[in-house]
C-alpha positions in Angstrom: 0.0 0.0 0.0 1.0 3.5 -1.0 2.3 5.4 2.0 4.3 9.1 2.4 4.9 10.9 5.4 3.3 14.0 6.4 6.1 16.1 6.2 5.7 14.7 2.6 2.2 15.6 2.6 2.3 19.4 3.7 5.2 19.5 1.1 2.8 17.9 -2.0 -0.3 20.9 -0.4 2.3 23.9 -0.6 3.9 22.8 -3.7 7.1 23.6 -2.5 9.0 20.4 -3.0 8.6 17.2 -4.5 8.2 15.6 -7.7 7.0 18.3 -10.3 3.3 16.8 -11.7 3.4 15.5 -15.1 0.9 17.1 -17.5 -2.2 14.8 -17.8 -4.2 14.5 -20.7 -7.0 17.5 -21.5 -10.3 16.2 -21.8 -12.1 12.7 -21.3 -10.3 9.6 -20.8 -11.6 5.9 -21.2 -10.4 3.0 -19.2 -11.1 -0.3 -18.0 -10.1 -2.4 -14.7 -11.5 -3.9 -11.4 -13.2 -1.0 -9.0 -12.3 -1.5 -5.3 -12.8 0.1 -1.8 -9.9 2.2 -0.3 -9.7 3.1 3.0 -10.4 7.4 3.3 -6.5 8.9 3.8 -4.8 12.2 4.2 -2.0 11.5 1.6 -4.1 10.8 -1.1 -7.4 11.4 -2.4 -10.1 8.9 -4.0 -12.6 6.7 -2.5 -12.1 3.9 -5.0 -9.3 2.8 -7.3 -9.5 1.4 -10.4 -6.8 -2.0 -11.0 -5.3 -3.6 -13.7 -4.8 -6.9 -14.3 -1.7 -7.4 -11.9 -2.8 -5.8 -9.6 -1.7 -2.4 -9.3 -3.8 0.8 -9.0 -4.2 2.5 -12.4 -6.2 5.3 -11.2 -7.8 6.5 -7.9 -11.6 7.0 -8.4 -14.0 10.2 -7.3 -17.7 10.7 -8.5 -19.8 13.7 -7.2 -22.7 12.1 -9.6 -22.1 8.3 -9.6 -22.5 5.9 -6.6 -18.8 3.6 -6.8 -20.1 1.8 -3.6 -22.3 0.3 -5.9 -19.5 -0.8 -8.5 -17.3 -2.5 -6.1 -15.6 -6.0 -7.1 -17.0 -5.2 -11.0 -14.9 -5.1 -13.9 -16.3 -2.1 -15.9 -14.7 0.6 -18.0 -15.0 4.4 -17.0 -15.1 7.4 -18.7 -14.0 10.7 -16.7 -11.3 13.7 -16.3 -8.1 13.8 -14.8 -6.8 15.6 -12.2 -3.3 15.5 -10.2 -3.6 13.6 -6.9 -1.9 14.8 -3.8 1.3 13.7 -3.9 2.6 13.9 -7.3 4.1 10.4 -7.5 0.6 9.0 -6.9 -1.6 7.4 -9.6 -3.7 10.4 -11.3 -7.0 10.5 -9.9 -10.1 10.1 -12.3 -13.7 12.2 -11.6 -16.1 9.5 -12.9 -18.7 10.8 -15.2 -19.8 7.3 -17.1 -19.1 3.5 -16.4 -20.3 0.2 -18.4 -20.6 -2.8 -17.8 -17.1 -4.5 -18.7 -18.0 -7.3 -21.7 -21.1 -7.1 -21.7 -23.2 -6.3 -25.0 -26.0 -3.9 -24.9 -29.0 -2.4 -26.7 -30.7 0.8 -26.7 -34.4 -0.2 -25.4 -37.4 2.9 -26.2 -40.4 3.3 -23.9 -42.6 6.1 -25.7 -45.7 5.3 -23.7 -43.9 5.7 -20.6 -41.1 8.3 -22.0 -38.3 6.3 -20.9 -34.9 5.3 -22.7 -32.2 2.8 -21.4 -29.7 0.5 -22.2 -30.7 -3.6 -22.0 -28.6 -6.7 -22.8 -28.8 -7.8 -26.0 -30.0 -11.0 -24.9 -33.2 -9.8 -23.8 -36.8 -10.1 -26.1 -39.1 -7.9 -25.5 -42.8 -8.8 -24.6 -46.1 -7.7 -23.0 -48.4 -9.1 -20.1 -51.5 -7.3 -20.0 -50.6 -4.0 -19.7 -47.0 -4.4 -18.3 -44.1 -4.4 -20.5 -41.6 -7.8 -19.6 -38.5 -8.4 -20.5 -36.8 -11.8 -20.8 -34.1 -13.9 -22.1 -34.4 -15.0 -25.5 -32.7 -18.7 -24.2 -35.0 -19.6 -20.7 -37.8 -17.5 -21.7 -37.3 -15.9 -17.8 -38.8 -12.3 -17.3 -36.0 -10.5 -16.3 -37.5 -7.2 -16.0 -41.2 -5.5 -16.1 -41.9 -1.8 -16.4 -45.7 -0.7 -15.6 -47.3 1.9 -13.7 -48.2 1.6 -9.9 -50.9 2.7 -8.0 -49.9 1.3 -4.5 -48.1 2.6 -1.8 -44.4 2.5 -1.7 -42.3 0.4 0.5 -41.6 1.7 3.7 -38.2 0.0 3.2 -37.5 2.3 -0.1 -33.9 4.3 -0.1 -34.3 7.8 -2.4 -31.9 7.8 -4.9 -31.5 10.0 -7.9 -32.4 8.4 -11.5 -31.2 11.0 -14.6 -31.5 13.8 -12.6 -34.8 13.1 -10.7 -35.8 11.7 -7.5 -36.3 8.0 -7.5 -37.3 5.2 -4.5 -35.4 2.0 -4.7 -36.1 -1.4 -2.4 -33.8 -4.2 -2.8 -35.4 -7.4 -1.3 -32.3 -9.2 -0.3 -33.7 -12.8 0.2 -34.3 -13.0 -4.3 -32.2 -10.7 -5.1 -34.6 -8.5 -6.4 -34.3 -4.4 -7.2 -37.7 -2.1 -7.7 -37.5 1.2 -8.8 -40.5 3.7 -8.3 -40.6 6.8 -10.1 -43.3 9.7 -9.6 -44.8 10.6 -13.1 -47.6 13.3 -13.9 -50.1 11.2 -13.1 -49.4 7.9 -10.9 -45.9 6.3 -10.6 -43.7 4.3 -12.7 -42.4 0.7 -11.1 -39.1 -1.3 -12.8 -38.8 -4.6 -11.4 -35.9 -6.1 -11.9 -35.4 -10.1 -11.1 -32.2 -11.7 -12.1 -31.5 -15.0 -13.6 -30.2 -17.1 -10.4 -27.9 -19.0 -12.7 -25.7 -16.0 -13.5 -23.3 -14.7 -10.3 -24.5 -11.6 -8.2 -21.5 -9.5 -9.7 -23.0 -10.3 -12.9 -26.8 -9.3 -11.7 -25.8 -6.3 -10.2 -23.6 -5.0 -13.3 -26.7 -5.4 -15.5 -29.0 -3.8 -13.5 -26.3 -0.7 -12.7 -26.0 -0.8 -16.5 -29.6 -0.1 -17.0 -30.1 2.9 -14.3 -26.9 4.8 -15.5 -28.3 4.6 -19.2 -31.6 5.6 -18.2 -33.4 8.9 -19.3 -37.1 10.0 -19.5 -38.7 12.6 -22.0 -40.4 15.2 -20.8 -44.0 13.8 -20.9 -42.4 11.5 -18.3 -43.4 13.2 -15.2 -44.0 16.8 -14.0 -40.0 17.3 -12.8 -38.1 18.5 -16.0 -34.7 16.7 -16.7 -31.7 16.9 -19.3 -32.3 15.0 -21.9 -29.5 12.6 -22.6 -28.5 9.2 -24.0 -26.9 8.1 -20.5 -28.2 9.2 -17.0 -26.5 9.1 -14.1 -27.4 7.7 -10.5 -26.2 9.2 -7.5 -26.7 7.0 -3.8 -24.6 9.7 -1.9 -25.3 13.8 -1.9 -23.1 16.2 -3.2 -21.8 18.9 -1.0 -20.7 22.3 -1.9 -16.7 22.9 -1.4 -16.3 23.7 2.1 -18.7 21.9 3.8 -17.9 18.4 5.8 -17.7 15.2 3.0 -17.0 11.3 3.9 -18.1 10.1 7.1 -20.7 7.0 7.3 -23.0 8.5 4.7 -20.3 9.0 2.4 -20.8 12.3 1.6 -19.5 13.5 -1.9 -17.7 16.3 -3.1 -18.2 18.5 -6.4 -16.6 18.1 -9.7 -13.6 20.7 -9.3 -12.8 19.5 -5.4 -12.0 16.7 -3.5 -12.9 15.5 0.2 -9.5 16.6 2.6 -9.4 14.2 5.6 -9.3 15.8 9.0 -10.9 12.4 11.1 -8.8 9.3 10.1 -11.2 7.3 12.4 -14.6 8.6 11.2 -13.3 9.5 7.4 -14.7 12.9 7.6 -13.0 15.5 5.9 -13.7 19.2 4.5 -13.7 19.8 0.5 -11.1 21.3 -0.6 -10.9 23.5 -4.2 -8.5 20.9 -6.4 -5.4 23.9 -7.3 
């Protein structure tokens, strides 16, 4: 593991000695690797890291609009900026913006009735139940996933989330494995259940339904909140805080693009952002 001592540290913050950054490239850069968890530190900044192959880190990870939790033991590929980490001799660290599913072949899937866009595995056949809309695999014949409206009430149980830019509930019933999404339209709310093949491994299951929430995006006949409309969305499990305000801790508490969270609480993992120089 990566270490540096702090006199190292305070040297790397006032940029008065060290190893001089190299330049980084301008704009968005692609790569692909295994994300993992990394303890919060004071000599380095990323919650994540990205790995290659043999092991070693390629980049350290941020996201102020993507939950990583959520990506954790996947192989994917991400798509984000660069920025200098703080010691120069550490790996460059990467401000997610995209990730996909490592692999894995998808399609573009239209909802017009519902106003709803998002990427599905190729694999899956499209088919109708009454009024719901089912989606299974073209090999078992196993719905997969169903998108209809819902009257009910909502699960007590339900964490908000964000879904492209609007508010979202998500339960996960642990015992099958199964994820439900309810999103408030104009009139009623819109329910995507998702129930994954138990013959595929839960690393698998949850890449392809991460896969479909970051791709999704709704018109605006959706719902009554106005969103961008885009080919990918974005999900977000954590808030963003503004720069200056406390980040980490047990809710994991992000930072904006532009800053990144300075540790002040080893223990807890609370920091302050901090305006990236």
């Amino acid at each position: 593991m990566r270490r540096a001592s702090s006199s190292l540290v305070l040297c790397a913050l006032l940029w008065g000695c060290g190893t001089k950054p190299q330049p980084l490239p301008v704009g968005l850069v692609t790569a692909t690797g295994t994300v993992v968890r990394q303890e919060l530190s004071l000599e380095r900044r990323g919650t994540h890291a990205l790995l290659q192959a043999d092991g070693t880190v390629l980049y350290d990870l941020e996201s102020s609009l993507l939950g990583l939790r959520d990506l954790e033991g996947l192989v994917v590929g991400v798509q984000g900026r660069l920025e200098h980490n703080i010691l120069p001799e550490d790996p460059p660290v990467m401000l997610v913006e995209h990730v996909a599913l490592a692999g894995q072949s998808t399609t573009k899937e239209t909802l017009q009735e519902y106003g709803l866009q998002f990427d599905r595995p190729a694999a899956w056949v499209r088919g109708m139940s009454g009024t719901t809309i089912v989606f299974f695999d073209a090999a078992t014949s196993i719905p997969l996933l169903t998108v209809a409206t819902w009257s009910g009430p909502v699960p007590d149980s339900a964490a908000a989330i964000r879904v492209a830019g609007r508010s979202a509930q998500l339960v996960i019933d642990d015992s099958t494995g199964q994820y439900r999404l309810f999103v408030p339209r104009a009139s009623g709310m819109l329910i995507l259940s998702y129930s994954p093949d138990a013959s595929i491994d839960s690393a698998q299951r949850r890449g392809q339904w991460i896969t479909l929430l970051q791709s999704l995006s709704f018109s605006g006949s959706a719902g009554t909140v106005s969103s961008r409309s885009s080919t990918t969305g974005t999900v977000s499990s954590a808030a963003s805080a503004p720069t200056g305000t406390a980040c980490g801790g047990p809710a994991g508490l992000l930072c904006p693009a532009g800053s990144y969270c300075m540790i002040s609480d080893s223990t807890l993992g609370i920091g302050t952002c901090t305006q990236v120089k």
